[in-house]
PAZAPA-4460 file (N, C-alpha, C; in steps of 0.05 Angstrom, whole numbers, plus 32768, in hexadecimal, padded with zeros to 4 digits):
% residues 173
    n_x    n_y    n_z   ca_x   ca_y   ca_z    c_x    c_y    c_z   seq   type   mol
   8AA3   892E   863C   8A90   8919   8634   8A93   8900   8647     1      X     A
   8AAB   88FD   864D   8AB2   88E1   865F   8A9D   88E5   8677     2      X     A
   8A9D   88FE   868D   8A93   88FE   86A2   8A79   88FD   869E     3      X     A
   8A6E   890A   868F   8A4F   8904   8683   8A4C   88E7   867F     4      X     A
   8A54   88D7   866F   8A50   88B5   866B   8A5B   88AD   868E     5      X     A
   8A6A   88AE   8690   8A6E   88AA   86A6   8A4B   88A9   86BE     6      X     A
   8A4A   88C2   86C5   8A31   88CB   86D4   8A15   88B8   86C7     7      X     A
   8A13   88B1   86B5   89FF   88AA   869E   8A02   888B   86A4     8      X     A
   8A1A   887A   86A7   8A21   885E   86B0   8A1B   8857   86CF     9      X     A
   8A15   886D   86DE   8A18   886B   86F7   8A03   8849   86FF    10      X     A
   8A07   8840   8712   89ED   8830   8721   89D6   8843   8727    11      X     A
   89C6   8834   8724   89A1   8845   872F   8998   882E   873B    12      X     A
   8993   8841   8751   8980   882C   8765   8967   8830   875D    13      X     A
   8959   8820   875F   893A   881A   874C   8929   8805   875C    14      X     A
   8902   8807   8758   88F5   87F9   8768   88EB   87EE   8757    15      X     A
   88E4   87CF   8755   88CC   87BF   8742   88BA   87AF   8750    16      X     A
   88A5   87B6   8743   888E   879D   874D   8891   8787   873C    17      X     A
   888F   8772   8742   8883   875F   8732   8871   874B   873D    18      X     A
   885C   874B   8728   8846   873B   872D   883F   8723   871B    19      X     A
   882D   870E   8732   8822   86F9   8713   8807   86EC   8724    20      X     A
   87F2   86E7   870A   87D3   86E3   8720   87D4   86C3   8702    21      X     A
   87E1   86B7   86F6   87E6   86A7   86E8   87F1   868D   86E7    22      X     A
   87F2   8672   86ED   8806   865C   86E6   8814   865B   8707    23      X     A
   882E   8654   8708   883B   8651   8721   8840   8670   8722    24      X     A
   8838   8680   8735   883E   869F   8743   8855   8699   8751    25      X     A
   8859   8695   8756   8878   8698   8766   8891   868D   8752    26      X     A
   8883   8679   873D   889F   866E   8738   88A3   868A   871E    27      X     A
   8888   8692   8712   888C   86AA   86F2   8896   86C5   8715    28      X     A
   888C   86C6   8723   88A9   86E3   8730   88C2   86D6   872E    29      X     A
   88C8   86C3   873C   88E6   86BD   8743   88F1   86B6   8723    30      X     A
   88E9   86A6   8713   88F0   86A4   86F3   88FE   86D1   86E5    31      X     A
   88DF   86E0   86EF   88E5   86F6   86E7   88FE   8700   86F7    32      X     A
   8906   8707   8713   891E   870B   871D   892F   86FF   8711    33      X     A
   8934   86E6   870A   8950   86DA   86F8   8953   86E3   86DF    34      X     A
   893C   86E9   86DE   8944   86F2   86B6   894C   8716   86BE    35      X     A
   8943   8721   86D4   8943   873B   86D6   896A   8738   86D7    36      X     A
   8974   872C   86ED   8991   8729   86F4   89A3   8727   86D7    37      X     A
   8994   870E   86C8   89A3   8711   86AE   89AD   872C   869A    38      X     A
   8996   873F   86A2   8999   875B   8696   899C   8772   86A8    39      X     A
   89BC   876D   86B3   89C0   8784   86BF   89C4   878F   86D0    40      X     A
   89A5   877C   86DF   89A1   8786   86F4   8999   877D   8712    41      X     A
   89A8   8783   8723   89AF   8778   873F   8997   877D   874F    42      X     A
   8992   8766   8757   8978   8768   876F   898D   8772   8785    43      X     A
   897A   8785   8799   8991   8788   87B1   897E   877E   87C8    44      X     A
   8963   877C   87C4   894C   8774   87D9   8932   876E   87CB    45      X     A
   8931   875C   87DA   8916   874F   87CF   88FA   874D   87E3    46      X     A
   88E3   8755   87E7   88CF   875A   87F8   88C4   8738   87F6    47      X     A
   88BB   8732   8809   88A8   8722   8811   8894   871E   87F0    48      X     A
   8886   8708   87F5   8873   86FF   87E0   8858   8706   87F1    49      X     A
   8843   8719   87E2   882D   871D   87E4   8818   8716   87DA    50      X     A
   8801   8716   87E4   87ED   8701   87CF   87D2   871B   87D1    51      X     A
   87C8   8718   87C2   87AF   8734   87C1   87A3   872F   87A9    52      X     A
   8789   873E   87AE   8776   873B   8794   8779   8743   877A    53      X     A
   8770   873A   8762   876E   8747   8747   876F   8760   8748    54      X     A
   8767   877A   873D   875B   878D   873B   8761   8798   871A    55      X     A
   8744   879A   8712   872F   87A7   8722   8723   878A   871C    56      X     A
   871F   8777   870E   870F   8761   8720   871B   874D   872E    57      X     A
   870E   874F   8747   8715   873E   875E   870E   871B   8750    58      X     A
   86FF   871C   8744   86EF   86F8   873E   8708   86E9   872B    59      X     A
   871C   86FA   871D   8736   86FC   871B   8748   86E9   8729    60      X     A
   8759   86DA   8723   876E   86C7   8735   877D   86DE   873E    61      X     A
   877E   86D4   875C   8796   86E9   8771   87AD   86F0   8760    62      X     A
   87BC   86FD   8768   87E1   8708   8769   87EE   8702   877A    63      X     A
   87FF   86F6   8779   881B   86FD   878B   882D   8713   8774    64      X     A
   8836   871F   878E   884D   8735   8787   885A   8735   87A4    65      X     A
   886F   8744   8794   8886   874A   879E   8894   876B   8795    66      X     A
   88AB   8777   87A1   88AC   878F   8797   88CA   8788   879E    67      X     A
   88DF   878E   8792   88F7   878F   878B   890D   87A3   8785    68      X     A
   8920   87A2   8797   8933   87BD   878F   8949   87B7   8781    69      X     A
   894C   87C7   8773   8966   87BB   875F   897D   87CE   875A    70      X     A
   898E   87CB   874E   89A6   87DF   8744   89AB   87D1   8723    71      X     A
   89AD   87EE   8718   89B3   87EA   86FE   89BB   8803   86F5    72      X     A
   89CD   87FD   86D9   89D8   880A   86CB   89C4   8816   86B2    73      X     A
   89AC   880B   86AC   899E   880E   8693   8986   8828   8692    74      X     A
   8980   8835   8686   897A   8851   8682   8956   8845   868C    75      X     A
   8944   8850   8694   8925   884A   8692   891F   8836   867C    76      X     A
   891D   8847   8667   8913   883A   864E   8926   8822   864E    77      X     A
   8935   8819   8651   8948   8800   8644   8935   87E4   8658    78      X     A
   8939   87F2   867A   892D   87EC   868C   8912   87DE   867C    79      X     A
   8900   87F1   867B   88E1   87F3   866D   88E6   87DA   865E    80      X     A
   88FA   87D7   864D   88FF   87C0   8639   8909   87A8   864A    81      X     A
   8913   87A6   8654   891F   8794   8662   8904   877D   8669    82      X     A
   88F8   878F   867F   88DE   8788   8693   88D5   877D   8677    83      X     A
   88C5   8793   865F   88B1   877F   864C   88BD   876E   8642    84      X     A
   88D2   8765   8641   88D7   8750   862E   88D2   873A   8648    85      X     A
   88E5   8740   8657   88DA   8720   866D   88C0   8720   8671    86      X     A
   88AE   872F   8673   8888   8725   8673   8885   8717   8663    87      X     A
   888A   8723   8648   888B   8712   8636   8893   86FB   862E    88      X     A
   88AD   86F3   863C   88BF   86D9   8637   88AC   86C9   8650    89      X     A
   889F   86D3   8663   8895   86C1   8677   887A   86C3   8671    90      X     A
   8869   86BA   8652   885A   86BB   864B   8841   86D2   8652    91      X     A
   8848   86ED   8656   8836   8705   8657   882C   8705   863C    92      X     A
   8809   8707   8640   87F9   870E   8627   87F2   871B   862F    93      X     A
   87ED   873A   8619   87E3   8754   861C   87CE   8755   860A    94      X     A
   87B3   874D   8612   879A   8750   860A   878D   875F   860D    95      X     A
   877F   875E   8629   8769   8772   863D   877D   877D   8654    96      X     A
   8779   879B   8657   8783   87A9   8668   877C   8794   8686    97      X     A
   878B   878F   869C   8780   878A   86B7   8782   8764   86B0    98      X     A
   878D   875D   8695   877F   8739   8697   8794   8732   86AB    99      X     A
   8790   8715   86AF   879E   8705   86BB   87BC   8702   86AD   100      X     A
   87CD   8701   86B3   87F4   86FE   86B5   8800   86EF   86C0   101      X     A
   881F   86E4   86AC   882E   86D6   86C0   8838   86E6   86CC   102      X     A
   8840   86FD   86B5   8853   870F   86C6   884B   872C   86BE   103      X     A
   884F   873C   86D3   885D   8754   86D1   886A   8766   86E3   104      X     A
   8875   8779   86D9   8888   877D   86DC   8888   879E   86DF   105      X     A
   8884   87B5   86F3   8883   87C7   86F7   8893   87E1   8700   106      X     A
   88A7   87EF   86F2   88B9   8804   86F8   88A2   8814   8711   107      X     A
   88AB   880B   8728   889B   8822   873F   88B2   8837   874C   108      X     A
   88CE   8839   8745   88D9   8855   8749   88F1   884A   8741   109      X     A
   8902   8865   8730   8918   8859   8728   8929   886F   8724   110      X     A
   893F   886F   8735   8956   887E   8746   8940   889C   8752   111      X     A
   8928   8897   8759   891D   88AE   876B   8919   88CD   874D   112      X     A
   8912   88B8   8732   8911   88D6   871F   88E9   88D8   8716   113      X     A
   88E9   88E8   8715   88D4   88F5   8706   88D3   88E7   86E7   114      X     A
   88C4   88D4   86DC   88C7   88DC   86B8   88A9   88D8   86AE   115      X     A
   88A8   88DC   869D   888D   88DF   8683   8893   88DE   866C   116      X     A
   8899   88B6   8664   88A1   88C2   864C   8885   88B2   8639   117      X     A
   8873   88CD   862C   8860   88B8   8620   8861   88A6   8609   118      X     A
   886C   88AB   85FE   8876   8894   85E3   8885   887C   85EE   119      X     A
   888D   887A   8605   888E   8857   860C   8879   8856   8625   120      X     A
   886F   8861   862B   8858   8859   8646   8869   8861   8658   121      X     A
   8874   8869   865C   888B   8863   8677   8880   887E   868D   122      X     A
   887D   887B   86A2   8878   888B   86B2   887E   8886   86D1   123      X     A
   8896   8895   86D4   88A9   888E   86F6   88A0   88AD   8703   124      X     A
   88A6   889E   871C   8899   8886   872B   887B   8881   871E   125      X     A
   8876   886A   8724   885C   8858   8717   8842   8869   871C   126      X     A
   883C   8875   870E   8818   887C   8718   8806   887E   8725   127      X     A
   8805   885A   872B   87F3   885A   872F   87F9   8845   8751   128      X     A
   8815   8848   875A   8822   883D   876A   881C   8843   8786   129      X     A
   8810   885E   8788   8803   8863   87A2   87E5   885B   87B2   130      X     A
   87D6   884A   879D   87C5   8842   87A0   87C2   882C   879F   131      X     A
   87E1   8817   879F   87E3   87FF   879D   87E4   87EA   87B7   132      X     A
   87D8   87E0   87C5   87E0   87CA   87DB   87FE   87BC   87DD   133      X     A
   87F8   87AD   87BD   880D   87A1   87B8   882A   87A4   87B2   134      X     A
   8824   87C0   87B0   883A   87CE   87A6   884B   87D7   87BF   135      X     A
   8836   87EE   87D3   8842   87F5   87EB   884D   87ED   87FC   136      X     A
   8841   87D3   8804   8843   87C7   8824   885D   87B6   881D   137      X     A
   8867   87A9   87FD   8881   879C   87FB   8894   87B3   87F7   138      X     A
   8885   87C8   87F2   88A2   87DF   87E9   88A7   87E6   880D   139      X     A
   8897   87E6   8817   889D   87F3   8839   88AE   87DD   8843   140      X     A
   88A8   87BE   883D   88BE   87AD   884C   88D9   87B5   8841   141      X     A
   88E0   87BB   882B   88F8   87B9   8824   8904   87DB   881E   142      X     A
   88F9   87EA   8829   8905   87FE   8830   88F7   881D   883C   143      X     A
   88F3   8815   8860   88DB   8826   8866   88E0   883C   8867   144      X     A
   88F1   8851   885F   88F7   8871   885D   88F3   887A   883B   145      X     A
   88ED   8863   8830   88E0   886B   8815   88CA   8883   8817   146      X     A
   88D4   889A   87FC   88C1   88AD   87FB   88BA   88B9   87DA   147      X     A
   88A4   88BB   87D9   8898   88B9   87BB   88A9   88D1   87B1   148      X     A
   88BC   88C7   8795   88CE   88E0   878B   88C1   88F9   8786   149      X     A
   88A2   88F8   877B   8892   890D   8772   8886   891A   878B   150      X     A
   886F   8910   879E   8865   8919   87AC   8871   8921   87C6   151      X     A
   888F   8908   87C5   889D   890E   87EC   8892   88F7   87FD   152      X     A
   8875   88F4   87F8   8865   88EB   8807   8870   88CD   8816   153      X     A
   8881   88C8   882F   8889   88B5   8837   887A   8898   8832   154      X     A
   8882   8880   883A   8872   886A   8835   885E   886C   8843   155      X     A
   8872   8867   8862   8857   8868   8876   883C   8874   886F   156      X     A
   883E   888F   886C   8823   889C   885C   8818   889A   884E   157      X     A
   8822   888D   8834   8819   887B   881F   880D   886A   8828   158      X     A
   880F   8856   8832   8808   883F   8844   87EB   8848   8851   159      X     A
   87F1   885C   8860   87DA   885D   8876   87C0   8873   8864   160      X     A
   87C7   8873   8850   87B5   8880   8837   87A2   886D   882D   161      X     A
   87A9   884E   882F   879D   8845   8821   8781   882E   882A   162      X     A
   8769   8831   8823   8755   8835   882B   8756   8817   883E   163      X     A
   874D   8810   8854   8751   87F9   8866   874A   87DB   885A   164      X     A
   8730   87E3   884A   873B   87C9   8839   8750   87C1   8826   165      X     A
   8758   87CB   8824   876B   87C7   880F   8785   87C1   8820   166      X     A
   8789   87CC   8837   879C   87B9   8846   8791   87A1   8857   167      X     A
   8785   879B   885E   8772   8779   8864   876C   876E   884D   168      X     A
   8774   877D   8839   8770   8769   8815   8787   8754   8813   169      X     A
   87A0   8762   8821   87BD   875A   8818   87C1   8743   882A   170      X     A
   87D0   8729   8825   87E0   871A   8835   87FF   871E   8837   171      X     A
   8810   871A   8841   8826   8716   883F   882D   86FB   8840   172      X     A
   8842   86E6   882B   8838   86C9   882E   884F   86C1   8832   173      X     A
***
């Protein structure tokens, strides 16, 4: 049993987005990173601040994001909890799918596993992460031999997948 808990305590290296199109954007990310540290878990790199459109409506106040690597000891789901509670503590209202946010907060791969778990939403790597601007181009600064746990599919490729506007959408700021 020891070596099992053991293996089960290990560190996991893990990727997060966080976003905010709400109030001060830079200060609800950097606010979310400190509350993230308080629980657990170690930033080891931090991507540049990006600025890009709503989606799916653009007439929407912009985003900054950022994408973040971390090390932690805490299982997905605890993770999953972690992230909602700070949206929440950094005033996230969950009304309309797509509204405007201070924060959120997105598991985009975590220690390179496969999961589906539907009774908490949780779905690693993120979904819908290959079709993201905002997601890719900060996950490629901060670690360019990244490759999608499910598909393989390197960044670079990811990257050059994604339709030309959508990279002239993005700033880096």
């Amino acid at each position: 049993m020891k070596k099992q808990d053991t293996l089960e305590n290990q560190v996991k290296k893990s990727y997060l987005a966080i976003g905010s199109n709400l109030g001060n954007k830079i200060t609800n990310i950097h606010m979310a990173m400190s509350e993230l540290k308080k629980n657990k878990i170690k930033i080891t790199k931090v991507s540049s601040h990006y600025s890009s459109k709503s989606w799916p409506n653009s007439l929407m106040p912009n985003f900054i994001n950022i994408v973040i690597k971390i090390e932690t000891i805490l299982k997905p789901l605890e993770l999953l909890k972690i992230c909602n509670f700070i949206e929440l503590k950094l005033g996230r209202v969950r009304s309309k799918k797509n509204d405007p946010r201070t924060c959120d907060i997105d598991i985009i791969d975590y220690d390179k596993k496969i999961l589906n778990i539907n009774s908490n939403k949780l779905t690693i790597p993120h979904p819908k992460m290959t079709k993201r601007n905002f997601v890719l181009l900060p996950l490629f600064e901060i670690d360019r031999d990244w490759k999608h746990p499910e598909s393989k599919i390197n960044i670079v490729n990811l990257i050059n997948s994604l339709p030309i506007k959508d990279l002239r959408s993005i700033k880096q700021i």
